[in-house]
C-alpha positions, 0 to 999 in steps of 0.5 A, spaced: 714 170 854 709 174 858 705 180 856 701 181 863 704 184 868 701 183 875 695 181 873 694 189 870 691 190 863 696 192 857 696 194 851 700 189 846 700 194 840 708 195 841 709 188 840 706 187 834 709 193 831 716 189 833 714 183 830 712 186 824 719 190 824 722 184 825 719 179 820 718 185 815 726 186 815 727 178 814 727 176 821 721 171 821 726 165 822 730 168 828 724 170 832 719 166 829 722 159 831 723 162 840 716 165 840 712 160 835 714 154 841 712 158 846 706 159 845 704 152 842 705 151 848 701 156 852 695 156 847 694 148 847 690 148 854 688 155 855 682 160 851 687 167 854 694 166 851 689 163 844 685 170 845 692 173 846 695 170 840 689 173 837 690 180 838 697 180 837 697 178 830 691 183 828 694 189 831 700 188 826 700 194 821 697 192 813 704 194 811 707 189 815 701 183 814 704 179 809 711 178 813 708 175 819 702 172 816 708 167 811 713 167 817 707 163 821 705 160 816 712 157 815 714 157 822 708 152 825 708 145 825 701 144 822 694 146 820 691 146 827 697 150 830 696 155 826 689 156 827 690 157 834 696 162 834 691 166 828 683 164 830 680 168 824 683 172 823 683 171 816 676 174 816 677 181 820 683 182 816 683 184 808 690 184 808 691 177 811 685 174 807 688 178 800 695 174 802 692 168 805 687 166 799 691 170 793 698 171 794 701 165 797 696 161 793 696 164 786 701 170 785 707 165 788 710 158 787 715 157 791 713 155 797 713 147 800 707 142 800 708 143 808 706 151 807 700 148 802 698 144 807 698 148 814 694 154 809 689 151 807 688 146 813 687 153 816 681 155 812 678 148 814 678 147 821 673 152 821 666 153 819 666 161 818 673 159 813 671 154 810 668 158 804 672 161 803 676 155 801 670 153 796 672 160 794 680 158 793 678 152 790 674 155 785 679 159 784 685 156 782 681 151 777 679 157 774 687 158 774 688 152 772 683 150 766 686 158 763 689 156 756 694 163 757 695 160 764 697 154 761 702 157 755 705 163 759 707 160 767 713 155 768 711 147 770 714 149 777 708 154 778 702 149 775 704 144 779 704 148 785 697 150 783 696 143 782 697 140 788 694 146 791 687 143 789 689 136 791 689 139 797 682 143 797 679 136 795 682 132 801 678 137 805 671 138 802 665 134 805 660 131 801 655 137 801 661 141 800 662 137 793 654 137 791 653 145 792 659 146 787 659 140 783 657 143 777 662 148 777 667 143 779 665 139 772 666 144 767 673 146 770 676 140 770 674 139 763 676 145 761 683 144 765 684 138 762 683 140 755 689 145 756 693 141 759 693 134 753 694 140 749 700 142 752 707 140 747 710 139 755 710 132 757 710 134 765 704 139 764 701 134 760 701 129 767 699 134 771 693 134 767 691 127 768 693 126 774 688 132 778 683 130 773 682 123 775 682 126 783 676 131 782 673 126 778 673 121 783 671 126 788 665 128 783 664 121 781 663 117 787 659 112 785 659 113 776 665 112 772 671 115 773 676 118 768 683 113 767 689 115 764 695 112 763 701 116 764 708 113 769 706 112 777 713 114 778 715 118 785 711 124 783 705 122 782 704 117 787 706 124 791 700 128 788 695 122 789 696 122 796 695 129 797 687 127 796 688 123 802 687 127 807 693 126 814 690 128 820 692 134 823 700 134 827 700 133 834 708 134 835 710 140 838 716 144 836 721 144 841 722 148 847 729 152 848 732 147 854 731 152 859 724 151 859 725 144 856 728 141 863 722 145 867 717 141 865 717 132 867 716 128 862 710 123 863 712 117 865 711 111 861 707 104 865 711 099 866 710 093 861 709 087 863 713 080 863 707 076 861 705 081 855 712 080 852 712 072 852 709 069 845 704 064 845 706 057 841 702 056 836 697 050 836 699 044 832 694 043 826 691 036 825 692 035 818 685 031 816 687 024 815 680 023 811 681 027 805 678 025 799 685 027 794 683 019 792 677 020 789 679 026 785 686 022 782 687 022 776 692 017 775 688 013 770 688 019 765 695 018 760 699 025 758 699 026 750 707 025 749 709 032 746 717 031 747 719 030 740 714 036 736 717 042 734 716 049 733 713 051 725 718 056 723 716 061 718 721 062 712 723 069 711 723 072 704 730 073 702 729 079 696 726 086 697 721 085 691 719 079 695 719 083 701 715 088 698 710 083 696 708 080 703 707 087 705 703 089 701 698 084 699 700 077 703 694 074 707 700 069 711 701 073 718 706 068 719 710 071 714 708 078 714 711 078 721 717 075 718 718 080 713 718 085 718 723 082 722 728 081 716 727 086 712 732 091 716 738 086 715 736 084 707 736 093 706 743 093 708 746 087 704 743 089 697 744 095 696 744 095 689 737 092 690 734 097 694 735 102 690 731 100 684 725 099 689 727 105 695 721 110 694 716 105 693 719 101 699 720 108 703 712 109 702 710 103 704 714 103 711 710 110 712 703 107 711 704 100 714 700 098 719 701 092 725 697 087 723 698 082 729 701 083 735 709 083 733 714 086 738 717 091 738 713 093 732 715 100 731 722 100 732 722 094 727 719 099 722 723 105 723 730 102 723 727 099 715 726 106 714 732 109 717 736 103 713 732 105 707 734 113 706 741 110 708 742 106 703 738 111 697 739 118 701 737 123 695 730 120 691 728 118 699 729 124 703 725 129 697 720 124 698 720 123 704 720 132 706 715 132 700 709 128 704 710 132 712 707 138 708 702 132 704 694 132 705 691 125 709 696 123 713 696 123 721 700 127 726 704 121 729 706 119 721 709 127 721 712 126 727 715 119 724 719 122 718 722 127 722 725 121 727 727 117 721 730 123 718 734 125 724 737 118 725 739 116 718 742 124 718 746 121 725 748 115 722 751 118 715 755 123 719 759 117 723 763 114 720 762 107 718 767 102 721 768 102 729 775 103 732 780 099 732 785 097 738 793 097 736 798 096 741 804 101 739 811 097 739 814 095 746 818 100 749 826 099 751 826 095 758 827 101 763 831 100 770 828 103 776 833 105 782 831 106 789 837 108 792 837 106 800 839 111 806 844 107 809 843 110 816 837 109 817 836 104 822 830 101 819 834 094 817 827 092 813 826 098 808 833 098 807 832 091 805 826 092 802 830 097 798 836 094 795 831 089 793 827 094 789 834 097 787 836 090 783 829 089 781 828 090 774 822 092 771 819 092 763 814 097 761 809 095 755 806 101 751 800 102 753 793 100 747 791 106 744 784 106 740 785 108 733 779 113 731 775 112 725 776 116 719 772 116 712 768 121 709 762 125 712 756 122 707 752 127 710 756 132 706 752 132 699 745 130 702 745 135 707 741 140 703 737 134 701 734 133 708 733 141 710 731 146 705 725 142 703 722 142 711 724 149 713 720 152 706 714 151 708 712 151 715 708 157 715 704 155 709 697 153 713 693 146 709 687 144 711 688 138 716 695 141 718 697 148 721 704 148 724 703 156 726 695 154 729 693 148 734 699 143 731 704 146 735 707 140 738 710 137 731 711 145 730 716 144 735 718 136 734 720 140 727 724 146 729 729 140 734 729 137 728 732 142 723 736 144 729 740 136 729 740 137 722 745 144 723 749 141 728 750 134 724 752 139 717 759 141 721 764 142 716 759 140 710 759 145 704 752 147 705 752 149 713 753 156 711 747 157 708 742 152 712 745 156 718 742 163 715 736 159 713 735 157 720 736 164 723 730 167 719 726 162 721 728 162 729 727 170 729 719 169 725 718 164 731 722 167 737 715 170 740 712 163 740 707 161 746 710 155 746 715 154 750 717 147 747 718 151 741 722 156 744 726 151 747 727 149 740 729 155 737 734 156 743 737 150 740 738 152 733 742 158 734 746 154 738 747 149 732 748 154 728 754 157 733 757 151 733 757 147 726 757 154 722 765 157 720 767 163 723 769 167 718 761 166 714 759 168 721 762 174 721 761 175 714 755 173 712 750 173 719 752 179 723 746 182 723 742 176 724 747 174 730 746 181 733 739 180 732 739 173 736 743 177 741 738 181 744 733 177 744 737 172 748 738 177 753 730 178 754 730 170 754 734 169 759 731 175 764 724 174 762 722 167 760 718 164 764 720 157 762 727 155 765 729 151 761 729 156 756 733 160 761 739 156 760 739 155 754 738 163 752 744 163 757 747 157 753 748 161 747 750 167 750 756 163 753 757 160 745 757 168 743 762 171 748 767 165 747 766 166 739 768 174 741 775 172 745 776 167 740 777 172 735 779 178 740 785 173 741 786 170 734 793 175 731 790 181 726 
């Protein structure tokens, strides 16, 4: 590539004009990857080919800007590559500066760290730019502590602009971090904030993770925020783009004709001596060690052998268990009674139900006392054996305190748990299969008849062998499925109706349509698993009328955990629900839900709202053959 031709000036418009045509048609890849090698190398040692470079870029139209400037920076193998190929032109070029700094940064997220990190390491490399990466920065926290931003854009795109700012942090000098420091403080806790908010456990992380960077940078001397989340591969990735790497030094490749031209550099001959390993000196141990005056040899160890570990006995009665519970100071035996109790609900029954509310209520309010393992799920499986045992009284005592006054978000989010695990283990049948082998077929003989003229004597014996050889078949075990009747059936309603009442009914410390979306969204799930267990139960017909209702007052929700639940619902209902009361009863519903299943699927910004929008759309195009097909 040589744009002087006998030494004589030439204008090199015509060759932007190309460039741009070519990288505008979508080409970027194909030129990009002969011309970028060339001119890393003419551009490393030499101020004419740079200012060349230069002019080149600037001189492309506005029109075609943004093609070329993305195709260089994609091309490019690092920070100070680009640089050179582009000096400053992001100063002298609104459009270049509007893609580089906006574009690329705000307006679009899939790009890859790499093209992160050669933009921004671009903006640093020199004095002229770096405000303009103060400014970027300063943007992108704004973006990133927007309560709207954080509702309406998709996880991949926070995380863009997540690891956007780590980056911009890894290039700012001190000085830099003392004249916006301010403002970098009340960003991050205006971010972090709209983040600990969200009902989605990425973005919360995300939140976490570039608080605790910027307050490292801010803080480098105070305390500093610490969360606690998994350190799992992504994050450890996010955390070392605080690190900044220093600039690549590798030079993409030549095409091999220009690579034979140029010699490689010879590497110095090593040495024999430098290869051989020096013996380690033998260490003289100290023969003066004063072990002996430190023995303790005359002191006798106390004989423990034969003492044994005090054991706790458990209560064996439900009434005793509610005693120790509620009033006992022993914590021997509070503990005790939190390990037993399961297995003491599910083997008396008849004693359970005289005292299931009282006890429900006070699994709800208990507290660990002591350090007990695996507390929680100690507590929950009480509670599931509990409603199991006395669904009906349980279940209405239970939906009746989620909309109670005084107790916690985790309390609520515990009732819906217990809720759906008992539903799951009412709906199952009770005794696990058992394995039957069917009776022994008759003895069955194999014939393999042998081709006499083969001349391969060994296969013609090894056949007539086979061909004498009788084999018996056994018939195979085959596992005998469960069957029993669905206890779910007559306390389905029991679980369902009291939670979808009251949803939209504010209380004083509890608003499910306000700032309590998250357990707005445990419960819209909730109520969709109940659907989908009441297959073939009486009461599905009008919990799935009851659920659509529900989906379209929610269906514009911000939150897209909630919407994620509200997709699942109506593919709950698509599945538990007959066809026949579908067609009947709900076809304005579904026609409604059909619409705005095709905007879910074309406009949601969450993609896993995408796919579940596109889910049902399946179900709804195989309900419509399945009936198509089904004889008038």
């Amino acid at each position: 590539v040589c744009f002087l031709s006998g030494g004589l000036d030439c204008s090199i418009s015509f060759v932007s004009q190309v460039l741009g045509k070519v990288c505008v048609h979508g080409r970027q890849k194909e030129i990009l990857s002969v011309l970028v090698p060339h001119l890393t190398d003419l551009t490393k040692s030499d101020c004419i080919w740079q200012r060349m470079c230069w002019r080149l870029v600037e001189c492309v139209p506005d029109r075609w800007m943004e093609a070329v400037v993305l195709g260089l920076v994609q091309a490019t193998p690092g920070a100070d590559v680009l640089s050179r190929l582009l000096g400053n032109l992001v100063l002298k070029n609104k459009k270049a500066q509007f893609v580089m700094t906006q574009k690329l940064l705000l307006l679009q997220y899939g790009h890859t760290t790499a093209v992160l990190q050669n933009l921004l390491g671009y903006l640093s490399l020199d004095g002229q730019r770096r405000p303009l990466l103060v400014k970027v920065l300063q943007e992108l926290l704004e973006t990133w502590g927007s309560s709207s931003a954080v509702k309406h854009s998709p996880p991949e795109q926070q995380q863009y602009i997540s690891k956007a700012i780590l980056i911009c942090l890894s290039h700012l000098k001190e000085p830099e971090i003392e004249s916006c420091r301010q403002e970098l403080l009340a960003g991050m806790m205006e971010g972090v904030k709209c983040h600990l908010d969200s009902s989605l456990p990425q973005v919360r992380r995300l939140g976490m993770i570039v608080a605790e960077s910027i307050s490292s940078r801010i803080n480098t001397d105070g305390p500093v925020l610490k969360f606690q989340y998994e350190d799992d591969d992504e994050a450890r990735e996010l955390k070392s783009l605080l690190v900044q790497t220093p600039p690549f030094s590798t030079v993409l490749s030549l095409p091999d004709d220009d690579r034979n031209e140029k010699a490689d550099a010879a590497l110095p001959p090593v040495s024999e001596g430098n290869q051989q390993s020096h013996a380690a000196a033998p260490v003289t141990p100290d023969e003066e060690s004063d072990a002996e005056l430190d023995s303790d040899d005359d002191l006798v160890p106390y004989d423990m052998s034969e003492d044994k570990e005090l054991k706790t006995k458990a209560p064996v009665y439900i009434r005793d268990c509610i005693e120790v519970l509620t009033g006992s100071e022993d914590v021997d035996r509070w503990e005790a009674t939190v390990k037993t109790l399961e297995s003491l609900i599910r083997k008396n029954p008849a004693a359970t139900r005289e005292v299931s509310v009282e006890l429900a209520k006070i699994l709800l309010h208990l507290e660990e006392k002591t350090c007990v393992e695996g507390f929680v799920e100690l507590r929950q499986r009480a509670q599931v054996a509990v409603l199991t045992t006395d669904p009906i009284p349980v279940a209405e005592y239970l939906t009746s305190q989620f909309y109670s006054l005084n107790y916690s978000l985790r309390q609520r989010m515990d009732i819906l748990d217990v809720l759906v695990l008992a539903a799951q283990e009412l709906s199952y049948p009770k005794s696990h299969g058992k394995i039957k082998n069917s009776g022994a077929q008759k003895p069955s003989i194999q014939l393999l008849s042998g081709s006499e003229s083969s001349k391969d004597w060994r296969r013609i014996v090894d056949e007539r062998i086979k061909s004498k050889t009788r084999r018996f078949a056994t018939g195979q075990s085959h596992v005998e499925l469960a069957s029993g009747p669905n206890e779910f059936n007559s306390v389905a309603g029991h679980f369902f109706f009291p939670l979808i009442q009251q949803f939209d009914r504010p209380l004083t410390t509890f608003d499910l349509l306000g700032e309590d979306h998250f357990v707005l969204g445990r419960l819209v799930h909730t109520l969709a698993v109940l659907m989908y267990l009441a297959v073939n139960t009486v009461a599905a017909p009008a919990m799935g009328k009851a659920l659509l209702e529900l989906v379209w007052a929610l269906r514009f929700h911000t939150d897209p955990y909630v919407r994620q639940g509200l997709l699942s619902c109506i593919s709950s209902v698509l599945l538990s629900v007959p066809t026949e009361h579908l067609l009947e009863d709900m076809t304005g519903e579904l026609l409604e839900a059909q619409s705005w299943l095709g905007d879910v699927m074309e406009k949601d910004p969450d993609g896993d709202c995408r796919r579940l929008a596109l889910h049902n759309l399946l179900l709804m195009e195989n309900l419509k053959k399945k009936l198509q097909t089904v004889p008038s």
